[in-house]
C-alpha positions in Angstrom: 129.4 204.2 101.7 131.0 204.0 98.3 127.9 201.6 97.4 125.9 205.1 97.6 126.4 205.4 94.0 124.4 202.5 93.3 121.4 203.2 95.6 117.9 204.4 93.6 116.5 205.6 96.9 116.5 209.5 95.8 115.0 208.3 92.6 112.1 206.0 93.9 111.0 208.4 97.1 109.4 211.5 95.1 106.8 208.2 93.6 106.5 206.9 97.2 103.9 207.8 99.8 106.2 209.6 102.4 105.5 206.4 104.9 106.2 203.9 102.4 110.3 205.6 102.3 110.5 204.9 106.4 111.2 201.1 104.8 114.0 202.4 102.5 115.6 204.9 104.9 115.4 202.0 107.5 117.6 199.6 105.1 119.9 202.0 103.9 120.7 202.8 107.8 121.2 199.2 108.1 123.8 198.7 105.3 125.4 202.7 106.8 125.2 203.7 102.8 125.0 207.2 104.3 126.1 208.9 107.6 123.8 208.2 110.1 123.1 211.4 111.2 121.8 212.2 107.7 119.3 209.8 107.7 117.8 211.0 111.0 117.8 213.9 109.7 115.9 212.8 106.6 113.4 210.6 108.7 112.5 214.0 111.0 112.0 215.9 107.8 109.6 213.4 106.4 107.8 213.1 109.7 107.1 217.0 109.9 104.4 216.4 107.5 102.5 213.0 109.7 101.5 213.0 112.8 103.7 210.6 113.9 104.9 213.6 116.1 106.2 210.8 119.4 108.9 209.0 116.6 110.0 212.8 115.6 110.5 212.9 119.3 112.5 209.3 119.7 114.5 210.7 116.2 115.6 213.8 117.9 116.6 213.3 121.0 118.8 210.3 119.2 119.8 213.1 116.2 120.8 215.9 119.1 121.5 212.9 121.9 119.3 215.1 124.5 116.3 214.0 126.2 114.6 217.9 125.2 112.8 218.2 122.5 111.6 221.8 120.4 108.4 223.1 122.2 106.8 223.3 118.7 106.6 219.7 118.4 105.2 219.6 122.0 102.5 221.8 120.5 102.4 219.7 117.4 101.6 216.6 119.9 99.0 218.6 121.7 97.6 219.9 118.6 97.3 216.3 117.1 95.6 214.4 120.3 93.0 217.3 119.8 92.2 217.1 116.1 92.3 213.0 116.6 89.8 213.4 119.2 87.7 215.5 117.1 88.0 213.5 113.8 86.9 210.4 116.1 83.6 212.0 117.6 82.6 213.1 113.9 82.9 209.5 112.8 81.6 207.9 116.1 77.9 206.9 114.7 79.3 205.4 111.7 81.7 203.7 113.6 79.5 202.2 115.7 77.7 200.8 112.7 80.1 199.6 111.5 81.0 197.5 114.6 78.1 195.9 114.7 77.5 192.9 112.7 73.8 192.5 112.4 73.7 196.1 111.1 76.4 195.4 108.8 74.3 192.8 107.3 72.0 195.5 106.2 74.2 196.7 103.4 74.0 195.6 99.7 76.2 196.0 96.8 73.7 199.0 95.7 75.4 202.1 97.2 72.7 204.3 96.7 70.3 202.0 98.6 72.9 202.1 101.4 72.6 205.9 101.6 69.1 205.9 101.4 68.9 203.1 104.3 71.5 204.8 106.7 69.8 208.0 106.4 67.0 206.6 107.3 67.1 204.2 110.1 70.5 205.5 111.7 70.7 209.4 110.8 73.8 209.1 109.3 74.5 211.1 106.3 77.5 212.2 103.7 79.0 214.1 106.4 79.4 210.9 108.7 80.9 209.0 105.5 83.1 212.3 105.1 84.1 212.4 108.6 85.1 208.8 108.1 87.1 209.3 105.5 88.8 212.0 107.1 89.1 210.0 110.6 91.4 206.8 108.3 93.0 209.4 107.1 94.4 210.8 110.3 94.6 207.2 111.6 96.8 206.4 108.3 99.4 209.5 109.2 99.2 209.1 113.0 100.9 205.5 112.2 97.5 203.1 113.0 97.7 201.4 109.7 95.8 198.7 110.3 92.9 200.9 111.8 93.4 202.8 108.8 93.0 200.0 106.2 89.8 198.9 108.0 88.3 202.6 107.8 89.3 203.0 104.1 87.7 199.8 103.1 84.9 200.6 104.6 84.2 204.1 103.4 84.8 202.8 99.6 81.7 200.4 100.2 80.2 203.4 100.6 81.5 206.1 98.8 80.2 207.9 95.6 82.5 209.9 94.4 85.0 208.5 92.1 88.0 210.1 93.1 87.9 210.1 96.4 87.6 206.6 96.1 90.6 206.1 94.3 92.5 208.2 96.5 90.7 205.7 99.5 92.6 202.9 97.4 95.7 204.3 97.2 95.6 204.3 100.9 94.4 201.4 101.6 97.2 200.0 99.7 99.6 201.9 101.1 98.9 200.8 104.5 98.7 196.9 103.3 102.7 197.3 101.8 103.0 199.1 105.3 101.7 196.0 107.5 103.0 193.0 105.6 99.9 192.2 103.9 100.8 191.3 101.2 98.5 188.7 99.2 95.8 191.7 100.3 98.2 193.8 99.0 98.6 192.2 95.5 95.2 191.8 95.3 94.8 196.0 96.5 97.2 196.7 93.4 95.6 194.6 90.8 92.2 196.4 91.8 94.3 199.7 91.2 95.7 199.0 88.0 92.3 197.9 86.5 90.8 201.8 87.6 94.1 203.6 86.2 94.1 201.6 82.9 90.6 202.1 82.3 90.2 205.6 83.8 89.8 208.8 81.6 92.6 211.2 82.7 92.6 214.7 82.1 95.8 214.2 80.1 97.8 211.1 78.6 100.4 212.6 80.9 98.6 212.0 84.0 98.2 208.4 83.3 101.4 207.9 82.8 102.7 209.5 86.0 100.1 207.1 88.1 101.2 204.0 86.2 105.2 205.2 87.3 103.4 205.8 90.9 101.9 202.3 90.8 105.1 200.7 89.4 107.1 202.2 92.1 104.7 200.9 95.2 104.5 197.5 93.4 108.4 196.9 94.1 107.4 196.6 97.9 105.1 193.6 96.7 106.7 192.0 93.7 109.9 191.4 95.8 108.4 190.1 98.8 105.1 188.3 97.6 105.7 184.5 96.3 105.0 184.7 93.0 106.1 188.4 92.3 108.8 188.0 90.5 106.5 186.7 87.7 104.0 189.2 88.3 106.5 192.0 87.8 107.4 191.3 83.9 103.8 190.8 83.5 103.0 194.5 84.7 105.9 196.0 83.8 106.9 194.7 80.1 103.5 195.7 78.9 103.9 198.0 76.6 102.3 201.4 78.1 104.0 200.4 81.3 107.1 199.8 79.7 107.0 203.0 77.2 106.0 204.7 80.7 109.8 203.3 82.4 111.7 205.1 79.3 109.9 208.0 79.5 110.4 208.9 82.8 111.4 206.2 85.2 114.1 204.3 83.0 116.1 203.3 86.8 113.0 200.9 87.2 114.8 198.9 84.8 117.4 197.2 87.4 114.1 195.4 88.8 112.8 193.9 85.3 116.4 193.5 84.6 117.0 191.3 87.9 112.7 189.5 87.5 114.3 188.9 84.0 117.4 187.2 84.6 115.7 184.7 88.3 113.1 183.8 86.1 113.3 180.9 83.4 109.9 180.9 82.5 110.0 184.5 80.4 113.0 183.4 78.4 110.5 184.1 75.3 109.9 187.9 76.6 113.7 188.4 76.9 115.3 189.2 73.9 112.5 192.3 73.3 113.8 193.9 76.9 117.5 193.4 75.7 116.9 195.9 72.9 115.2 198.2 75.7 118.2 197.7 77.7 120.6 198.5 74.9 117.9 201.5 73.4 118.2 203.1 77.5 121.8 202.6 78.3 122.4 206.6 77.8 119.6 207.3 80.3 120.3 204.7 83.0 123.2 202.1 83.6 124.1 199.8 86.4 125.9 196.2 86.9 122.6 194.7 86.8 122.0 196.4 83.3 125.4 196.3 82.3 126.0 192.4 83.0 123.2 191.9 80.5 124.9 194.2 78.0 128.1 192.6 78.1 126.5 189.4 77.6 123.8 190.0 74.6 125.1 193.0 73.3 128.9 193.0 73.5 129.2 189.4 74.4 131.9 190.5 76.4 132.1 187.9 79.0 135.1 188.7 80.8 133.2 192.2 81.2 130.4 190.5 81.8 132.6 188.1 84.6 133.4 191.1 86.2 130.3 192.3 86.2 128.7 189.7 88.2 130.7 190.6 91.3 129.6 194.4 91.2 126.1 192.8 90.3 126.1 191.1 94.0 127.0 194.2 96.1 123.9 196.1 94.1 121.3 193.8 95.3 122.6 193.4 98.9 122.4 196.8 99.1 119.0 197.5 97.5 116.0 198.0 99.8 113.9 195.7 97.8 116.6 193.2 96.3 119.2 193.0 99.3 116.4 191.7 102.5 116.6 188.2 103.5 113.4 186.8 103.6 112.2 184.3 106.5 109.4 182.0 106.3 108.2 180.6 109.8 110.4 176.9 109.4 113.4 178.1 106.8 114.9 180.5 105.6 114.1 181.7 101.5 117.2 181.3 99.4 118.5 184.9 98.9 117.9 186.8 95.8 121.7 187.2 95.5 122.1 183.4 95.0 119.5 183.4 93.1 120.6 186.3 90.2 124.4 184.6 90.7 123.3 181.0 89.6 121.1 182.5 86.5 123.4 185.0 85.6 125.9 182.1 85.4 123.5 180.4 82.9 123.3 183.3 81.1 126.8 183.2 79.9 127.0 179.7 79.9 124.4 179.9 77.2 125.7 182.4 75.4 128.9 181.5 75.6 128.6 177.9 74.0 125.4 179.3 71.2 128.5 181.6 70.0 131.6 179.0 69.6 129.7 176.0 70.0 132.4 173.7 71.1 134.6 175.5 74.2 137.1 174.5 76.8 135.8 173.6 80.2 138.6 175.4 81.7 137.8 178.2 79.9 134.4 178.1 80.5 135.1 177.6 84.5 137.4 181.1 84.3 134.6 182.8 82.8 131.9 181.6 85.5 134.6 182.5 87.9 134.5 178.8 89.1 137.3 175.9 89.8 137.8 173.5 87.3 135.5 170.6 88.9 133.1 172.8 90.3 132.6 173.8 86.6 132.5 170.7 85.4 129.8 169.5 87.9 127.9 172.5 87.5 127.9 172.2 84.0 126.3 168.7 83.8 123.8 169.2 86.8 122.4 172.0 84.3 122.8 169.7 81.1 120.8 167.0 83.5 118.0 169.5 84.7 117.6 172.1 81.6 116.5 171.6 78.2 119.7 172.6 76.7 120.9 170.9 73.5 124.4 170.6 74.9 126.7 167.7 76.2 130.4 167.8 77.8 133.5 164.9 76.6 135.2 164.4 79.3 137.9 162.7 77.2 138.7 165.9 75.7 137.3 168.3 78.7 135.0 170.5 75.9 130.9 171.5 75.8 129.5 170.9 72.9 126.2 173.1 71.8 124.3 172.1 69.1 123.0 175.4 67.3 119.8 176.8 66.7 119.4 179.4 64.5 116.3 181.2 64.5 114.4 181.0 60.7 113.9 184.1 58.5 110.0 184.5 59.8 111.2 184.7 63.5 114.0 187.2 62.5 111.0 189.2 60.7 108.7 189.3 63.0 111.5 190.0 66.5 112.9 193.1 64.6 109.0 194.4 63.9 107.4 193.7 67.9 109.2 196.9 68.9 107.5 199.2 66.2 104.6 200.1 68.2 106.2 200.5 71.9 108.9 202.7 69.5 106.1 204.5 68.2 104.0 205.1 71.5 107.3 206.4 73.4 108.2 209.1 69.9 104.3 210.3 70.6 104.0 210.4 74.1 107.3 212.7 74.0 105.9 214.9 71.7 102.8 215.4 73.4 104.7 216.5 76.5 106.6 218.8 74.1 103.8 220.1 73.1 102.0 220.8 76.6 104.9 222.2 77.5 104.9 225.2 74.9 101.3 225.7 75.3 102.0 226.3 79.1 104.7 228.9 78.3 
């Protein structure tokens, strides 16, 4: 339970759909980060607001280990068969439409022609495309994602109003992350971020919070979807994304910080986010952010040594770092050995661009390695990595060759940050402002 400290779940669930925290509650009960009774507890409050009224059920009787259960959630059971029943007649002729494929093939990309045609030949009006709405909607709370997903698509092939579309989306995605879905998924979220950068919000505020909303559901993807741990610097190092993370969601940072150090191929990106790191450590800190500090700020390695071991217990106990992931014929090499290896680069690196010419024992203390395992790692990275380096066995020293950036490169790396710097100071004091016009 002392790993509690580390855990971002009370941060990340008010930006979550209540179903999407099930997942995190689930993991944390797993690794017992909190008493178990607590988390039942937790899981019945955020069910009093679905209609997943059978699991409240299951959860209590486990909670108060009796096989009774309050009469108002009897009543809540009765009262949700009846509505579902309702919802489902209201939507029935759409429905039916819907299942049949040689009416389906009556639809065209032209909504308003689809409105005209239903009406029409099928009496089925806005109310009908309402009621089916309304109908995913229940489906989505009563725990029927998939039927809900299939509704919600549906209804935005049809639906004219914009926002209720865009809440349809939400949804949909929502119950994609939910199913396991999660090329649709990915695909759900790119579709969502392409209406929210392009939509005009009431306020620059209101953006913002649904680019920290879409961040936030993107972490079920990123981390589970093959090539997500790309996509996640792509999204979130943008600039309004990333201006968005220090404005109000600066714990999102332990993510780009992890996608950061497993990935080789945004080396170039990095040293931009190190300054973010070091600009945010007064708002948010953990080993994950720390160990990058102590490398590229302090160049404290044994710090950074240290470091690496509280780095391992944060990601085995993080919902969205810590799973292990199984394909159907082997098993996906764990994030944890994954950060370790690269985070061992990382001071390797480092290390040698700073004295140039070091001591492989040395070196092997500050990896936290044996001599020979040091030395093998050492040359299998020399072998596969583009690194100007080279180890003499005579004298048991790496030698670096450095390379110091020229005066343009210095130039233009300490004037990137100007704008994002500049974007954050105005977004502040427009929220300063709405804030004293409200009073």
């Amino acid at each position: 339970m002392a790993m509690s400290k580390y855990d971002l779940t009370p941060r990340i669930a008010p930006n979550l759909d209540r179903h999407l925290v099930f997942p995190l509650l689930e993991f944390t009960q797993e690794r017992e980060l909190y008493p178990n009774d607590q988390i039942l507890k937790a899981k019945i409050e955020l069910l009093n607001n679905t209609n997943m009224v059978d699991y409240a059920m299951d959860i209590h009787k486990s909670l108060y280990h009796t096989e009774d259960v309050p009469q108002d959630m009897v009543d809540r059971r009765v009262e949700v068969v009846a509505r579902l029943k309702s919802l489902e007649e209201a939507a029935a002729p759409l429905v039916t439409f819907l299942q049949n494929p040689n009416a389906v093939q009556e639809l065209r990309a032209d909504k308003q022609y689809n409105l005209q045609m239903l009406n029409e030949r099928y009496q089925i009006g806005p109310e009908q495309i309402e009621a089916l709405y309304q109908y995913a909607k229940f489906q989505f709370e009563c725990g029927n994602y998939s039927g809900a997903a299939d509704y919600l698509y549906q209804y935005r092939a049809l639906c004219t109003n914009a926002e209720r579309s865009l809440s349809a989306l939400w949804g949909k995605l929502a119950a994609e992350i939910l199913m396991q879905n999660w090329d649709i998924a990915l695909d759900e979220l790119n579709r969502l971020k392409e209406i929210i950068d392009s939509k005009n919000f009431a306020s620059s505020l209101n953006q913002v919070q649904s680019r920290i909303w879409l961040m936030h559901w993107s972490l079920f993807i990123f981390f589970n979807h093959d090539n997500g741990r790309t996509q996640i610097i792509d999204l979130f190092n943008q600039d309004k994304y990333l201006n968005a993370i220090q404005t109000n969601a600066p714990h999102l940072l332990r993510y780009l910080a992890t996608a950061f150090i497993v990935n080789k191929k945004r080396r170039p990106q990095f040293k931009e986010f190190i300054k973010v790191i070091q600009q945010e450590q007064h708002l948010f800190s953990d080993p994950i952010t720390e160990f990058l500090a102590c490398v590229y700020v302090n160049f404290d390695f044994d710090g950074a040594q240290k470091k690496m071991k509280e780095c391992e217990d944060v990601i085995m106990n993080d919902p969205f770092l810590g799973k292990r992931v199984e394909e159907s014929n082997y098993t996906v090499v764990p994030l944890k050995d994954e950060f370790l290896e690269n985070a061992r680069l990382f001071i390797f690196e480092t290390y040698c661009r700073i004295h140039e010419r070091i001591d492989v024992g040395v070196l092997a203390e500050k990896l936290n390695l044996n001599y020979e395992d040091a030395e093998r790692w050492i040359l299998n990275l020399i072998r596969t990595s583009k690194l100007d380096a080279k180890i003499n066995t005579q004298t048991g020293t790496v030698v670096m060759e450095p390379n110091h950036p020229n005066v343009y490169e210095q130039l233009i790396d300490h004037t990137k940050g100007l704008s994002g710097r500049t974007y954050k100071l105005v977004s502040q004091l427009l929220e300063h402002a709405q804030a004293q016009a409200a009073r």
